[in-house]
N, C-alpha and C positions, 0 to 999 in steps of 0.2 A: 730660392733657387738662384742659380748663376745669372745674369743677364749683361747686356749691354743696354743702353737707352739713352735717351735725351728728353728734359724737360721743357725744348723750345728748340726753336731753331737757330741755325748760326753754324760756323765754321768747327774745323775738329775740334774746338775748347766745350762743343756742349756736349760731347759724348760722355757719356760715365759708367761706370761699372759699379754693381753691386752685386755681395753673394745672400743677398735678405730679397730677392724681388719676388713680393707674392706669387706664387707655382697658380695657373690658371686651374678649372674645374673644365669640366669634360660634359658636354650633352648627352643623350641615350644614341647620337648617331656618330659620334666623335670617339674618336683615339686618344689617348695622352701618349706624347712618340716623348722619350728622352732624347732628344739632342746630341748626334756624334759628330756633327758638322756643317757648315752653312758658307757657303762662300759671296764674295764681296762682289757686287753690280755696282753698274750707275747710276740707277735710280737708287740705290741705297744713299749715295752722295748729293744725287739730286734732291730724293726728300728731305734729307741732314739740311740743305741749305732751303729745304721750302718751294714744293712743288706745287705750281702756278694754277689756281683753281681750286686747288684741294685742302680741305680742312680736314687734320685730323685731330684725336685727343691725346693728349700728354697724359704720365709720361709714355712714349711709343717706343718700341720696339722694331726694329728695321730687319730685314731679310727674307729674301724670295725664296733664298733654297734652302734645303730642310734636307736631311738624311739622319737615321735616327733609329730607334727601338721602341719597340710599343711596350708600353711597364701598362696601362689601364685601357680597357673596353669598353665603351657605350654598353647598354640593354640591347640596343636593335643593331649591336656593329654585325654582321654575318660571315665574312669571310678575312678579319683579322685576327689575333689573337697576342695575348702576352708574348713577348719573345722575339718576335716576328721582327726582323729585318726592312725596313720601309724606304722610300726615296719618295717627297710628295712632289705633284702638282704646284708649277706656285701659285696656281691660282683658285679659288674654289668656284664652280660654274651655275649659271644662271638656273634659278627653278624654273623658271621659262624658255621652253627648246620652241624656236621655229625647226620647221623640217627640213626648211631651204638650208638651214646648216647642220642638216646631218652628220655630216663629216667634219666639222670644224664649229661644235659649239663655243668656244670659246668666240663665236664672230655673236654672241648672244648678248646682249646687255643687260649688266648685273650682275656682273664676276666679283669677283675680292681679291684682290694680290695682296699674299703673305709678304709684311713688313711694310705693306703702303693701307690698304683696309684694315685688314688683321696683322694682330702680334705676329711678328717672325721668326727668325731662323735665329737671333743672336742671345738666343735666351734658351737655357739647358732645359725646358719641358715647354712644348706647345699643343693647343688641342687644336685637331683635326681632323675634318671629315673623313669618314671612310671611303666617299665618294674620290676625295684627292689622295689618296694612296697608290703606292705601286708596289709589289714585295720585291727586293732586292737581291740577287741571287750571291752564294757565298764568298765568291773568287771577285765579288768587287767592294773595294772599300767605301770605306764613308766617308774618306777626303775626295775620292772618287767622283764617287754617286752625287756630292752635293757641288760640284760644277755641271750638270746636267737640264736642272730645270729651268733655268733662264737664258744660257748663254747657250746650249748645247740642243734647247728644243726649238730654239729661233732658227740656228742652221740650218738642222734638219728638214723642218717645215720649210724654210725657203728653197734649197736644193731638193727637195721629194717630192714634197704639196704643190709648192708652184713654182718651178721652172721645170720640175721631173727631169733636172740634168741626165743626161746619159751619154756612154761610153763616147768618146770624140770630140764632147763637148768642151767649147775654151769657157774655161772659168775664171773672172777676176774678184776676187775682194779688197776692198783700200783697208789698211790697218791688220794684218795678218797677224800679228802679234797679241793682240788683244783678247780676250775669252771666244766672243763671237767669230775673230779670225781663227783663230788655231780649230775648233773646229769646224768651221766651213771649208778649212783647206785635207781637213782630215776625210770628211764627207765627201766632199767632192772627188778627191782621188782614190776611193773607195769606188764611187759610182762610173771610176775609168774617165774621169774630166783629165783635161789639160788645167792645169792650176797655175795663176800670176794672181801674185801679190806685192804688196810694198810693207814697208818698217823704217825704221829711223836710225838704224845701226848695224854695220856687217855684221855683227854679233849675232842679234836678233834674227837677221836673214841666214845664216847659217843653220842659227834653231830650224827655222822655218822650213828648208829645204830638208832639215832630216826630220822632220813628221810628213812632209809631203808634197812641198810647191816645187814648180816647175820651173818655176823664175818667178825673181823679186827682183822688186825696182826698189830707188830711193825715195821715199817720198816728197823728198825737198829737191829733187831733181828736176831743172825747169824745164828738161825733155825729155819729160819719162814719156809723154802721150805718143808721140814722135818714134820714141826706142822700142813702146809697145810694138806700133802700129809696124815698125820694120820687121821685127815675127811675126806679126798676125795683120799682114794685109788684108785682107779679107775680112775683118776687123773680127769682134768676141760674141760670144752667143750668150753670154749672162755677165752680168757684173753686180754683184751686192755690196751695196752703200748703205754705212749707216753713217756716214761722213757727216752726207749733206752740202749745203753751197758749194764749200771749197771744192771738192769733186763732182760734183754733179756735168756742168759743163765735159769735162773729161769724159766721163761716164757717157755721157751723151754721144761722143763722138768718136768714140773707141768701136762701139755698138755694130755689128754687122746691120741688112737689114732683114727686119724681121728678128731682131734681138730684144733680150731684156732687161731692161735695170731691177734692180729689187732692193726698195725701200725699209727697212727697218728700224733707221736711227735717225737723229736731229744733230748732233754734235757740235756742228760750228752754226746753225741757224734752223729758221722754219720755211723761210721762203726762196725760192730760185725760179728764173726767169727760163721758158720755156716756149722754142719753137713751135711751132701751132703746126707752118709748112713740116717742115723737115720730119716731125709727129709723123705725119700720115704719110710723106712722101717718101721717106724708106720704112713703114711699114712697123716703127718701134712701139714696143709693149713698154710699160710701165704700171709697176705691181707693188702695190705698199701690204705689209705684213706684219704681224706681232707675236711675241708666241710660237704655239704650235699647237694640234691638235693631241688627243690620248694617244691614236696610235701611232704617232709621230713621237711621242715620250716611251711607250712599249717599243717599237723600233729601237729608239737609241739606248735602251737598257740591253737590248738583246745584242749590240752591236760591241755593246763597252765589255759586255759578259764573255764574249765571243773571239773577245780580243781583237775585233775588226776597226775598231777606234782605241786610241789611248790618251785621254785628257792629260791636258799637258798645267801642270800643278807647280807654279813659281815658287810658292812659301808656304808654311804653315804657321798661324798665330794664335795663340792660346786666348779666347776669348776674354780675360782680363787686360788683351792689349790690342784691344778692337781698334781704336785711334789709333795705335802707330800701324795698323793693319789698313787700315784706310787712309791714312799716309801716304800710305809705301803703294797705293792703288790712284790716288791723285797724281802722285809723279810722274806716273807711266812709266817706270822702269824697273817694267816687270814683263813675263810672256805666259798666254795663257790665266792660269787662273790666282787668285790670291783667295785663304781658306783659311776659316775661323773653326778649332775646335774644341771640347771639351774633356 
């Protein structure tokens, strides 16, 4: 079969391609989906250079999102079938459910993310639980569907699960341009938010304002917090950061009280120094998050089908040019998503 992979780590020179890469086998609970497309994260770039703790085995295969056709059926699959249309989970979930995460098992330990545990998206057949399937409905494609499970269920979950923005709510996210910005700005102004974001070029901010923001700032602007704050005296009711250090501060202080940051990324660091007074004495929430839940991934399939969201897809790369595809995703200059097919 097709693949992309690497036999070590290291910079773009260890990625390779081959169309000989042994096709996996399938368990009696497992799918064989064919591969119609897989789009490019940062952990995908992260594990390429070697992710801090984690051993995996070579050669690996990298990619969280999957969208695809089911060509073979497990013995015990029950409710897929040959033909069938799919968009997976990226991650496959713990045989061990506490109750306390009813609603959000993936807070279980002992998941698997596709392209970090398990083989991924950037290989033309992967087997897969039936439990991580979704069936896909026909009006959405498979360049589509496959920005949804990493970049598209972290929004969601963060704007639904835990902020539950609603209609008047000011919303900020740093980096609007990126997978996770494009749709958090789509979500949120779905859910009747006021939408601010930042980018790095008018270009980009023009994009931005025709899917949905309300104002963008420059991000290198050394008085955006200032330009914010003269719209929004009263300061913001959510801001998602997956920045980190460099905004954090910011974020901090934009914050109505009784507001809340929401944590989902590391980008520029892991640590930032934080008010302990200011914490309690305006009353600020602070929510770290990953992911999302199932019905948080059925939401946004219903929402992309519905035409109520529309991901926003920079390029498409024929999976023989994974490298320059992950290139073109290093540079940052790109909007929305970059997208591997077959």
């Amino acid at each position: 079969m097709k693949a992309a992979y690497y036999e070590s780590n290291g910079n773009l020179e260890v990625i390779k391609f081959s169309e000989d890469f042994p096709k996996p086998e399938i368990n009696n609970n497992e799918v064989l989906v064919k591969v119609k497309a897989s789009s490019i994260n940062m952990i995908d770039t992260v594990m390429r250079n070697g992710y801090p703790g984690l051993q995996i085995s070579f050669p690996h295969i990298p990619g969280g999102d999957i969208s695809g056709e089911v060509v073979e059926v497990g013995s015990k699959v029950k409710d897929f079938k040959e033909g069938d249309r799919i968009v997976s989970f990226p991650i496959v979930l713990s045989d061990k459910q506490n109750p306390k995460f009813e609603d959000n098992p993936q807070l279980n330990f002992g998941w698997k993310f596709f392209g970090m545990h398990l083989p991924g998206g950037y290989a033309e057949y992967v087997a897969i639980p039936e439990t991580a399937l979704y069936k896909l409905p026909d009006n959405v494609s498979y360049e589509k569907a496959s920005t949804l499970p990493t970049a598209g269920l972290t929004a969601i979950h963060a704007i639904d699960s835990v902020a539950n923005l609603k209609k008047g709510d000011t919303f900020l996210v740093w980096g609007g341009s990126g997978g996770v910005g494009t749709f958090a700005i789509q979500l949120a102004k779905e859910r009747g938010a006021t939408v601010i974001t930042t980018t790095s070029t008018e270009e980009k901010a023009q994009k931005l304002k025709e899917i949905g923001a309300d104002y963008v700032y420059m991000r290198d602007d050394e008085n955006i917090v200032e330009k914010i704050k003269e719209n929004f005296p009263g300061g913001l009711d959510v801001v998602l950061d997956y920045v980190g250090p460099t905004t954090f501060d910011k974020s901090f202080s934009l914050l109505r009280n009784d507001g809340q940051i929401l944590f989902c990324g590391m980008i520029t660091g892991r640590e930032v120094n934080l008010n302990i007074q200011q914490m309690y004495f305006r009353h600020l929430n602070i929510c770290g998050l990953f992911l999302g839940n199932p019905k948080n991934m059925q939401d946004l399939i219903k929402l992309l089908a519905d035409g109520k969201i529309d991901p926003y897809v920079d390029s498409v790369y024929d999976i023989s040019n994974a490298k320059e595809a992950q290139k073109h995703f290093e540079s940052g200059n790109y909007i929305g998503k970059i997208v591997l097919s077959f």
